[in-house]
PDB file of N, CA, C and O in Angstrom:
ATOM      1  N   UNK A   1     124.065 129.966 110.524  1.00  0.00           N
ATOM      2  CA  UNK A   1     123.828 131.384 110.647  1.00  0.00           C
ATOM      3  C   UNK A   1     122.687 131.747 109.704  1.00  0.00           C
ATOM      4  O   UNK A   1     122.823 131.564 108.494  1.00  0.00           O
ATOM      5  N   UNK A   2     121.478 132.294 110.254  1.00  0.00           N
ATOM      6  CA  UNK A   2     120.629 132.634 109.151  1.00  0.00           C
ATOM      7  C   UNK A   2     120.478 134.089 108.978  1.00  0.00           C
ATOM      8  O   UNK A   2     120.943 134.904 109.774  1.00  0.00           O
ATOM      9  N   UNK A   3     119.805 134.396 107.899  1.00  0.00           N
ATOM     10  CA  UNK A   3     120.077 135.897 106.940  1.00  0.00           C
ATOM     11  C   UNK A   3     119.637 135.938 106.224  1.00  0.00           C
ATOM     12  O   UNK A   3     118.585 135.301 106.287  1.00  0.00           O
ATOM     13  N   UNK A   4     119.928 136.710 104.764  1.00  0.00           N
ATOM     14  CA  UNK A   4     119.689 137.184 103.777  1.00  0.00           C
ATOM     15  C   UNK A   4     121.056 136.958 103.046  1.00  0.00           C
ATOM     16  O   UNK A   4     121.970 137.771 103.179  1.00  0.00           O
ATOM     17  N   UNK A   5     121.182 135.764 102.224  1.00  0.00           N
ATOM     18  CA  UNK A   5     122.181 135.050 101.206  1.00  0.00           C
ATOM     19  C   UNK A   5     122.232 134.761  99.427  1.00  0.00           C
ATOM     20  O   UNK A   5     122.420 133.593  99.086  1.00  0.00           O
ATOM     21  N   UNK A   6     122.107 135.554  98.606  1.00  0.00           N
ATOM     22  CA  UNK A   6     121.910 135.616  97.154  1.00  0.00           C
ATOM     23  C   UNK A   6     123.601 135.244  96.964  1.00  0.00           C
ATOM     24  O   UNK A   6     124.611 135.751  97.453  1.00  0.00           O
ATOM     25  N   UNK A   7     123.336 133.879  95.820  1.00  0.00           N
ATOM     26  CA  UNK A   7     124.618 133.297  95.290  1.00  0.00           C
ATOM     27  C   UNK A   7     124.028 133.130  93.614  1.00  0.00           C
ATOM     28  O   UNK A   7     122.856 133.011  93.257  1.00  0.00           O
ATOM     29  N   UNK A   8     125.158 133.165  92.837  1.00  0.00           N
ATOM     30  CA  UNK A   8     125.419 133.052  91.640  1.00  0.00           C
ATOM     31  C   UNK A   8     126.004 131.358  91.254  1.00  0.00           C
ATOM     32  O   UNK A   8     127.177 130.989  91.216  1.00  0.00           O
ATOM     33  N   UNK A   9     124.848 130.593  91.015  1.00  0.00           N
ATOM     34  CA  UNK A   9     125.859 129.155  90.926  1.00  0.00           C
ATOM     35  C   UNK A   9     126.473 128.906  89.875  1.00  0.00           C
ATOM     36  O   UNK A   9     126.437 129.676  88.915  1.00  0.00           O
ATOM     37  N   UNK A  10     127.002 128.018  89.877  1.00  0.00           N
ATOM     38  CA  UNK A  10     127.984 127.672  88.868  1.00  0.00           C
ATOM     39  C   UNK A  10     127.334 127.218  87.288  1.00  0.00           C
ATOM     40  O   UNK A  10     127.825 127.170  86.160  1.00  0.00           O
ATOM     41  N   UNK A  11     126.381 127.011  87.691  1.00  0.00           N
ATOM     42  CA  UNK A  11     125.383 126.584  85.654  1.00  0.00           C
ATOM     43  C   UNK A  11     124.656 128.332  86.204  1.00  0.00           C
ATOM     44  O   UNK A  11     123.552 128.397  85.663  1.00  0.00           O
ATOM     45  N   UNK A  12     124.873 129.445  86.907  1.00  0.00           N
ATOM     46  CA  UNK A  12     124.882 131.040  87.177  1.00  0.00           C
ATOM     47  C   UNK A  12     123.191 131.230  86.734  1.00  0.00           C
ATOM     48  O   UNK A  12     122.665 131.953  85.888  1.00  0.00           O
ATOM     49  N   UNK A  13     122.684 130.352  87.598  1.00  0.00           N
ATOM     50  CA  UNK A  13     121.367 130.357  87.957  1.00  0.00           C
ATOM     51  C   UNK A  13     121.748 131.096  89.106  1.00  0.00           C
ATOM     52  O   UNK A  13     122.873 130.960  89.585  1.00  0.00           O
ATOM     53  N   UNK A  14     120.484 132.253  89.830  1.00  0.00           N
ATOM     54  CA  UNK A  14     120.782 132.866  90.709  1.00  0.00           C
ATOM     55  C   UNK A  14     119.897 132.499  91.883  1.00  0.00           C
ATOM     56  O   UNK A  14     118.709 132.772  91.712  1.00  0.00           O
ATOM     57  N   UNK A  15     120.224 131.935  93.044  1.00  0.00           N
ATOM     58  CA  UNK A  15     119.805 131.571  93.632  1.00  0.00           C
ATOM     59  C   UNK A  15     119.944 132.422  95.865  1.00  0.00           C
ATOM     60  O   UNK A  15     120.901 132.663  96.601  1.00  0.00           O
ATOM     61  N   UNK A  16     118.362 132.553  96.032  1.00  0.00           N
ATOM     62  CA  UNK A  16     118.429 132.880  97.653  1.00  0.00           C
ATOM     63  C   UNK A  16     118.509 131.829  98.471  1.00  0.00           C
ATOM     64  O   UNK A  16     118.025 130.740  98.165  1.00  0.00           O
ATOM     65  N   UNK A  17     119.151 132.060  99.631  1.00  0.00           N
ATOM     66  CA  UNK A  17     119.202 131.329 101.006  1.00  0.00           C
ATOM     67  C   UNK A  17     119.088 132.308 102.015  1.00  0.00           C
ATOM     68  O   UNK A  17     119.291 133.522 101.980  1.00  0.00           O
ATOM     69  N   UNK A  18     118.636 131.366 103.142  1.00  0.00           N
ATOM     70  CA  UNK A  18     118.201 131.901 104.364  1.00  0.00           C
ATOM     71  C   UNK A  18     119.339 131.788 105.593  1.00  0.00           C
ATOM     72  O   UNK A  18     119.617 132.482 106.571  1.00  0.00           O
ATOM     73  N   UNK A  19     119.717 130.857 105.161  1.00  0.00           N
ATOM     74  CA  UNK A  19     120.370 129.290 106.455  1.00  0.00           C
ATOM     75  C   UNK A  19     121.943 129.530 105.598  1.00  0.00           C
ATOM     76  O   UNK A  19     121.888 129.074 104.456  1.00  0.00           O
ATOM     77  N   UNK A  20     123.132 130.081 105.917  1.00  0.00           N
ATOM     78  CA  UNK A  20     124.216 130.152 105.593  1.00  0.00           C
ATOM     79  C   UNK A  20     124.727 128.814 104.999  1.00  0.00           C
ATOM     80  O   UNK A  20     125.424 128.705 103.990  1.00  0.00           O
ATOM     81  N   UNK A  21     124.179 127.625 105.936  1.00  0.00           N
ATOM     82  CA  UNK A  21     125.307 126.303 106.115  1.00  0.00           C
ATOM     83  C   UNK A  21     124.442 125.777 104.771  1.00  0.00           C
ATOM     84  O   UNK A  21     124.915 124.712 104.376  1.00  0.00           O
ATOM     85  N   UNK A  22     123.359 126.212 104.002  1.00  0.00           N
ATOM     86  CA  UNK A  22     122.644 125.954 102.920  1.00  0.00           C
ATOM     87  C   UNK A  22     123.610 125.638 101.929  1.00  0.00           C
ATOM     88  O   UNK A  22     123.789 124.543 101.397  1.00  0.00           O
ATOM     89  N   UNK A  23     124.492 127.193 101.644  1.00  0.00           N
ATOM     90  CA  UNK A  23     124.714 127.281 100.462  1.00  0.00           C
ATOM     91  C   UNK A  23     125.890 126.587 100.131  1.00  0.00           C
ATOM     92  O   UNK A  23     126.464 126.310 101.185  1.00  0.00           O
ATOM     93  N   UNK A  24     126.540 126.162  99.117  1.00  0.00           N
ATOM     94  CA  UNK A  24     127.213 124.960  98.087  1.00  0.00           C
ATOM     95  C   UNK A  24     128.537 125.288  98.122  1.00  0.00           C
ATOM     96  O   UNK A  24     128.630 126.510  98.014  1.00  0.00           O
ATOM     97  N   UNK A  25     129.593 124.770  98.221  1.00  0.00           N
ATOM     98  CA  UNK A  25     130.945 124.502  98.596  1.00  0.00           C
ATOM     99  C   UNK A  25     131.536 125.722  97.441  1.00  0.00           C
ATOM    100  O   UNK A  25     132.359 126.626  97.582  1.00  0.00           O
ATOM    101  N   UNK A  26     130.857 125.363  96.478  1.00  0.00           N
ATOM    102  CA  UNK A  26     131.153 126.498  95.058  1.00  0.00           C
ATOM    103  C   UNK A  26     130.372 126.853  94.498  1.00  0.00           C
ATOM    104  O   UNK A  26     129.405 126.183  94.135  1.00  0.00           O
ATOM    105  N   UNK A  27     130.612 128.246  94.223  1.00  0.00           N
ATOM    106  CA  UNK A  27     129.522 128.962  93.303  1.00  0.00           C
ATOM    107  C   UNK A  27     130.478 129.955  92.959  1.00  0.00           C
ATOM    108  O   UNK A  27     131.624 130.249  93.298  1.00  0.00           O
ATOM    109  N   UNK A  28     129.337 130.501  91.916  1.00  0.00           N
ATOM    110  CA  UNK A  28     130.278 131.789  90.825  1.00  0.00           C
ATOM    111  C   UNK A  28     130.679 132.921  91.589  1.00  0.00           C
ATOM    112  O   UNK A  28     131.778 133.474  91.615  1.00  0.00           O
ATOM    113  N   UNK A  29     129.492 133.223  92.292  1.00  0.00           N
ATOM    114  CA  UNK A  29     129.847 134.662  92.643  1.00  0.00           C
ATOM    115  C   UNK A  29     129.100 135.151  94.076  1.00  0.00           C
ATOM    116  O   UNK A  29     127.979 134.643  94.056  1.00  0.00           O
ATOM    117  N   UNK A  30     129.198 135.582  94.754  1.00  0.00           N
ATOM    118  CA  UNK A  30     128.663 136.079  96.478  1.00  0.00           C
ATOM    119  C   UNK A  30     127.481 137.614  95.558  1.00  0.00           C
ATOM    120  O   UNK A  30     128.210 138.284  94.827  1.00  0.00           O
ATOM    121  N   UNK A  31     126.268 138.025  95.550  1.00  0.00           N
ATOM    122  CA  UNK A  31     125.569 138.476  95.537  1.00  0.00           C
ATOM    123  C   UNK A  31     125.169 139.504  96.512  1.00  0.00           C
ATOM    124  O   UNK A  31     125.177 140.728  96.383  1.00  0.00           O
ATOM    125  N   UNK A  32     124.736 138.608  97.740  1.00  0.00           N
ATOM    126  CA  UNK A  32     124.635 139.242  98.775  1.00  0.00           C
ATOM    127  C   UNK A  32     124.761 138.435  99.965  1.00  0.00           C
ATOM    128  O   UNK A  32     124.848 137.215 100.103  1.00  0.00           O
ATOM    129  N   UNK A  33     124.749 139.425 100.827  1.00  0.00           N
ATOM    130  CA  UNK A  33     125.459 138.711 102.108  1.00  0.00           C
ATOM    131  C   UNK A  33     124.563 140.023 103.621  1.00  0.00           C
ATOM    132  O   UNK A  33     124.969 141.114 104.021  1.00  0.00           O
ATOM    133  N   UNK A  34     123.720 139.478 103.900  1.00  0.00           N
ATOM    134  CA  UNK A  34     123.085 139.965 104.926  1.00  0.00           C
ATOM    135  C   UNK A  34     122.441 139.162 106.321  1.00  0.00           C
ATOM    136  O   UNK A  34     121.366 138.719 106.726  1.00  0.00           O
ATOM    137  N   UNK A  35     124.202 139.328 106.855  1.00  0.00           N
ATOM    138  CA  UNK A  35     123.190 138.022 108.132  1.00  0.00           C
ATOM    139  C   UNK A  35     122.365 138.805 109.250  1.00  0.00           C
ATOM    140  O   UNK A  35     122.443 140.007 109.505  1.00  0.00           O
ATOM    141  N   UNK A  36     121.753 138.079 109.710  1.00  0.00           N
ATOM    142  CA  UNK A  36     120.558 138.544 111.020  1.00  0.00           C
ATOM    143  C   UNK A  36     121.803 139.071 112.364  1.00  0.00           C
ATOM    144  O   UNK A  36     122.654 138.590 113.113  1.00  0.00           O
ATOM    145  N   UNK A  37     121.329 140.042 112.089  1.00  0.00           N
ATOM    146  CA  UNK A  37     121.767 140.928 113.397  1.00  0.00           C
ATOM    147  C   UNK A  37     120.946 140.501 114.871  1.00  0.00           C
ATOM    148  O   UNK A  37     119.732 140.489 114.666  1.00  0.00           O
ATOM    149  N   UNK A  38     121.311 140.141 116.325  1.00  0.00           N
ATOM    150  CA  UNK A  38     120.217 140.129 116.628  1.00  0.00           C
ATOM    151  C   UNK A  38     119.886 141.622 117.506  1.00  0.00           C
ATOM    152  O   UNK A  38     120.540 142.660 117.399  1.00  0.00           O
ATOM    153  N   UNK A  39     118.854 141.431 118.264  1.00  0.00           N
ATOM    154  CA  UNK A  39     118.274 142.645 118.414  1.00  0.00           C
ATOM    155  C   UNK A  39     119.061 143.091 119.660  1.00  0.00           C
ATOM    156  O   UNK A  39     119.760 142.287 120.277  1.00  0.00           O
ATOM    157  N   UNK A  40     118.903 144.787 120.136  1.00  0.00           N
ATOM    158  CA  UNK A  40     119.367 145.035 121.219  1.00  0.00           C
ATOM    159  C   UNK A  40     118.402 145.261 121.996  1.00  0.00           C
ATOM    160  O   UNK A  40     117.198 145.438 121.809  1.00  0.00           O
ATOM    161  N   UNK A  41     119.240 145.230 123.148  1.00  0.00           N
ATOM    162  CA  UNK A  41     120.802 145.537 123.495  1.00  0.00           C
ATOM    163  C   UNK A  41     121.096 143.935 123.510  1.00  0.00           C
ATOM    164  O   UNK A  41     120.284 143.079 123.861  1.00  0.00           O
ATOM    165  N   UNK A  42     122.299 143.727 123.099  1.00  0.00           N
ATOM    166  CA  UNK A  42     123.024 142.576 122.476  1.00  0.00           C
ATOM    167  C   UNK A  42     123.676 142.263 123.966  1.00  0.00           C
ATOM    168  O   UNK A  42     124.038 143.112 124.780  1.00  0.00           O
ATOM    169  N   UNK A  43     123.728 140.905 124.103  1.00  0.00           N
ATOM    170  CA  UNK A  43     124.375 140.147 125.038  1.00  0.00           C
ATOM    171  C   UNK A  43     125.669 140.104 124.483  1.00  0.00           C
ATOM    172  O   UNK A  43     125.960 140.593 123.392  1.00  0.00           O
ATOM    173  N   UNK A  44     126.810 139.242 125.591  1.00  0.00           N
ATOM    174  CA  UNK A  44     128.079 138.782 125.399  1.00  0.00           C
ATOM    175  C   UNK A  44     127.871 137.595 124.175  1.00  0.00           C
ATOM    176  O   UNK A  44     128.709 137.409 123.292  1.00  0.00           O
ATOM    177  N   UNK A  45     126.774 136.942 124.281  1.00  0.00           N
ATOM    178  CA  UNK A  45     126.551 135.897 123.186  1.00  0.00           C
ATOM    179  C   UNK A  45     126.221 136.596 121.967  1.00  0.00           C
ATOM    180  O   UNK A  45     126.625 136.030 120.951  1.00  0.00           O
ATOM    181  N   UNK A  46     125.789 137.343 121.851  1.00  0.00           N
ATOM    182  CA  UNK A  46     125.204 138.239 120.835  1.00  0.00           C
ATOM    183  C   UNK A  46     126.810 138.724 120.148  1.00  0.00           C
ATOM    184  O   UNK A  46     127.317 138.165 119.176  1.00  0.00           O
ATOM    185  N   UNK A  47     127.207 139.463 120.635  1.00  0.00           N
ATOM    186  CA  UNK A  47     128.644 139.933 120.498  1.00  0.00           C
ATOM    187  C   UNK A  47     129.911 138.945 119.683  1.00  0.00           C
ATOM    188  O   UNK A  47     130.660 139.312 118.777  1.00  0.00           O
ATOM    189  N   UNK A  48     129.837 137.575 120.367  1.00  0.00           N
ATOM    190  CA  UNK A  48     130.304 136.649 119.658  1.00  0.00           C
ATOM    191  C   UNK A  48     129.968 136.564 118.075  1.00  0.00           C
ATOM    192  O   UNK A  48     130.740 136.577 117.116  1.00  0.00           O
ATOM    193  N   UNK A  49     128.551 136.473 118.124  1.00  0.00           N
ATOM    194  CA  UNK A  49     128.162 135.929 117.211  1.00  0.00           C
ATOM    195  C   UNK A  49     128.203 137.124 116.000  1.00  0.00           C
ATOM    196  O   UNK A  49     128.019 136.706 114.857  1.00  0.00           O
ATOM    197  N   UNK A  50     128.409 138.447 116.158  1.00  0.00           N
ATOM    198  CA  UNK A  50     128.449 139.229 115.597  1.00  0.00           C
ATOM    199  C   UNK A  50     129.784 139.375 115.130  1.00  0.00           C
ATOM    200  O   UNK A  50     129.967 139.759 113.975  1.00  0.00           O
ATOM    201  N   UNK A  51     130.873 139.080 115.988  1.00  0.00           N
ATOM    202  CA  UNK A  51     132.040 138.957 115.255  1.00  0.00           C
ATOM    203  C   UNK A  51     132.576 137.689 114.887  1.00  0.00           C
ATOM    204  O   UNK A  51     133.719 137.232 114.911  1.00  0.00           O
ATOM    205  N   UNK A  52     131.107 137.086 114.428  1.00  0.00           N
ATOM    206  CA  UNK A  52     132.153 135.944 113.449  1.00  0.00           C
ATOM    207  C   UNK A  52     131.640 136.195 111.644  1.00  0.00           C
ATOM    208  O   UNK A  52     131.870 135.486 110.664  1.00  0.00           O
ATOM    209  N   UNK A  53     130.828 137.588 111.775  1.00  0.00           N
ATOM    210  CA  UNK A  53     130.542 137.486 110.421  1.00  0.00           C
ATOM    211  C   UNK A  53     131.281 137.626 109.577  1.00  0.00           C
ATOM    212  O   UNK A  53     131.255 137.031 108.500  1.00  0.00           O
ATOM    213  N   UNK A  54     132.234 138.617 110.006  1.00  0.00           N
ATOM    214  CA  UNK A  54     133.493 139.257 108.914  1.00  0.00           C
ATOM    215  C   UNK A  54     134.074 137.916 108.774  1.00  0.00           C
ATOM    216  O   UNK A  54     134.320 137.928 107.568  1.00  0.00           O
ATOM    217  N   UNK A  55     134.546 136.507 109.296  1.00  0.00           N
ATOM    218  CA  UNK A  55     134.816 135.493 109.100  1.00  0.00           C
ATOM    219  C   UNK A  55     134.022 134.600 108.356  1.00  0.00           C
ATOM    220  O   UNK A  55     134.537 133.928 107.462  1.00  0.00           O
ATOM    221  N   UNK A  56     132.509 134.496 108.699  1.00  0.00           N
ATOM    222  CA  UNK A  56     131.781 133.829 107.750  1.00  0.00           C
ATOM    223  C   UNK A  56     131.794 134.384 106.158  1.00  0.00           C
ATOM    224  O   UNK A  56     131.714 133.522 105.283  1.00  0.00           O
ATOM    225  N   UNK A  57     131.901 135.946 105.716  1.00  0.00           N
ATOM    226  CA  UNK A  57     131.901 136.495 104.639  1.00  0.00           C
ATOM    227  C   UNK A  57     132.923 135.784 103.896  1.00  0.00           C
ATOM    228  O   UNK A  57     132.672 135.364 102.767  1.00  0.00           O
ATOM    229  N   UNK A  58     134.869 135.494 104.830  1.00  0.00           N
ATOM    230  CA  UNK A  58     135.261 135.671 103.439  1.00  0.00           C
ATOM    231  C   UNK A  58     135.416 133.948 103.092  1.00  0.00           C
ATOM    232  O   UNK A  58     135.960 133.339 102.170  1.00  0.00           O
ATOM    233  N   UNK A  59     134.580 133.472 104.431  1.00  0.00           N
ATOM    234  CA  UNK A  59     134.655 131.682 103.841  1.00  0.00           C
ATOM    235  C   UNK A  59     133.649 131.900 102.620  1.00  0.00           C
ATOM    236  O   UNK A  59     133.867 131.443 101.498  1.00  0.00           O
ATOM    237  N   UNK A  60     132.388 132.738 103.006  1.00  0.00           N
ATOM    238  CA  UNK A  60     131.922 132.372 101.439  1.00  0.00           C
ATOM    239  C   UNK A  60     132.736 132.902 100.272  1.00  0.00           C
ATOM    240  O   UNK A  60     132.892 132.208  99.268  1.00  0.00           O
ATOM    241  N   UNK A  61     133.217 134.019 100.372  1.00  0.00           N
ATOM    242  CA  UNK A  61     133.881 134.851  99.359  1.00  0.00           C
ATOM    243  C   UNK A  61     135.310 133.540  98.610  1.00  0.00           C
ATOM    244  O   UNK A  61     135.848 133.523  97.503  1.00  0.00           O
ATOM    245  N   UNK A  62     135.419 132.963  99.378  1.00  0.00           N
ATOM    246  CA  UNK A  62     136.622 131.527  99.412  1.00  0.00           C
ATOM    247  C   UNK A  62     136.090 130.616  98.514  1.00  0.00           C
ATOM    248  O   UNK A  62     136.813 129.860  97.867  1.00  0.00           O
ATOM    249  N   UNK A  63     134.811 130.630  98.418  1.00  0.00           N
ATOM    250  CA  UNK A  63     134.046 129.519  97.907  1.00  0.00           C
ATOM    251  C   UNK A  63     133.706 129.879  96.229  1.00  0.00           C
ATOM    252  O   UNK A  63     133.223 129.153  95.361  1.00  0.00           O
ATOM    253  N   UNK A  64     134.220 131.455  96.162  1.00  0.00           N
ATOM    254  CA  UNK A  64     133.428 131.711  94.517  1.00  0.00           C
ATOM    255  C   UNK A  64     134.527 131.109  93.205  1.00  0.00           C
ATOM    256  O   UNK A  64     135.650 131.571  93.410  1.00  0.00           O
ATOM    257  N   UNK A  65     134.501 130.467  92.296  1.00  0.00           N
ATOM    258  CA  UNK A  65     135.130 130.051  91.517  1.00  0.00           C
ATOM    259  C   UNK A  65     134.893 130.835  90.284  1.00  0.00           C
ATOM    260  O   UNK A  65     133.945 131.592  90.070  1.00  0.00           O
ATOM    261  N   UNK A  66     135.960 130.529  89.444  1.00  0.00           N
ATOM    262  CA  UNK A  66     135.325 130.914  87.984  1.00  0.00           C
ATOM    263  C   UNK A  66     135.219 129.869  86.463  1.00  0.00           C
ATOM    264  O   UNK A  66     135.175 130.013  85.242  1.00  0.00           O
ATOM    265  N   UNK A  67     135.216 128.750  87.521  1.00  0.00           N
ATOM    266  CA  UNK A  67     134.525 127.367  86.935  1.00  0.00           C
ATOM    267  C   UNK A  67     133.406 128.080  85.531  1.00  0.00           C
ATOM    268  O   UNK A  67     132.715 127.323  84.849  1.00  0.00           O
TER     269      UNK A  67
END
């Protein structure tokens, strides 16, 4: 899934991604979280893919430690 992805790593260097499947199994903290919408009018594929973000959020949100 690509976007707009700011993570906090774990030595809390702050680091951007583009490409969701980029970012690291663990990190400190979720920053930001802005995936690519695509444009309209949105297909049935479009639609899918739009409701898997609230799912992609809280896998990253799953991933923040306080390592």
């Amino acid at each position: 899934m690509k976007g707009e992805f700011r993570v906090k790593l774990l030595d809390r260097t702050i680091v951007d991604y583009t490409d969701f499947n980029d970012i690291p199994d663990k990190v400190y903290r979720i920053l930001k979280f802005i995936p690519d919408y695509p444009l309209s009018p949105h297909s049935e594929e479009d639609h899918k893919l739009i409701e898997t973000f609230d799912n992609k959020l809280h896998e990253l949100l799953r991933r923040e430690t306080n390592e």
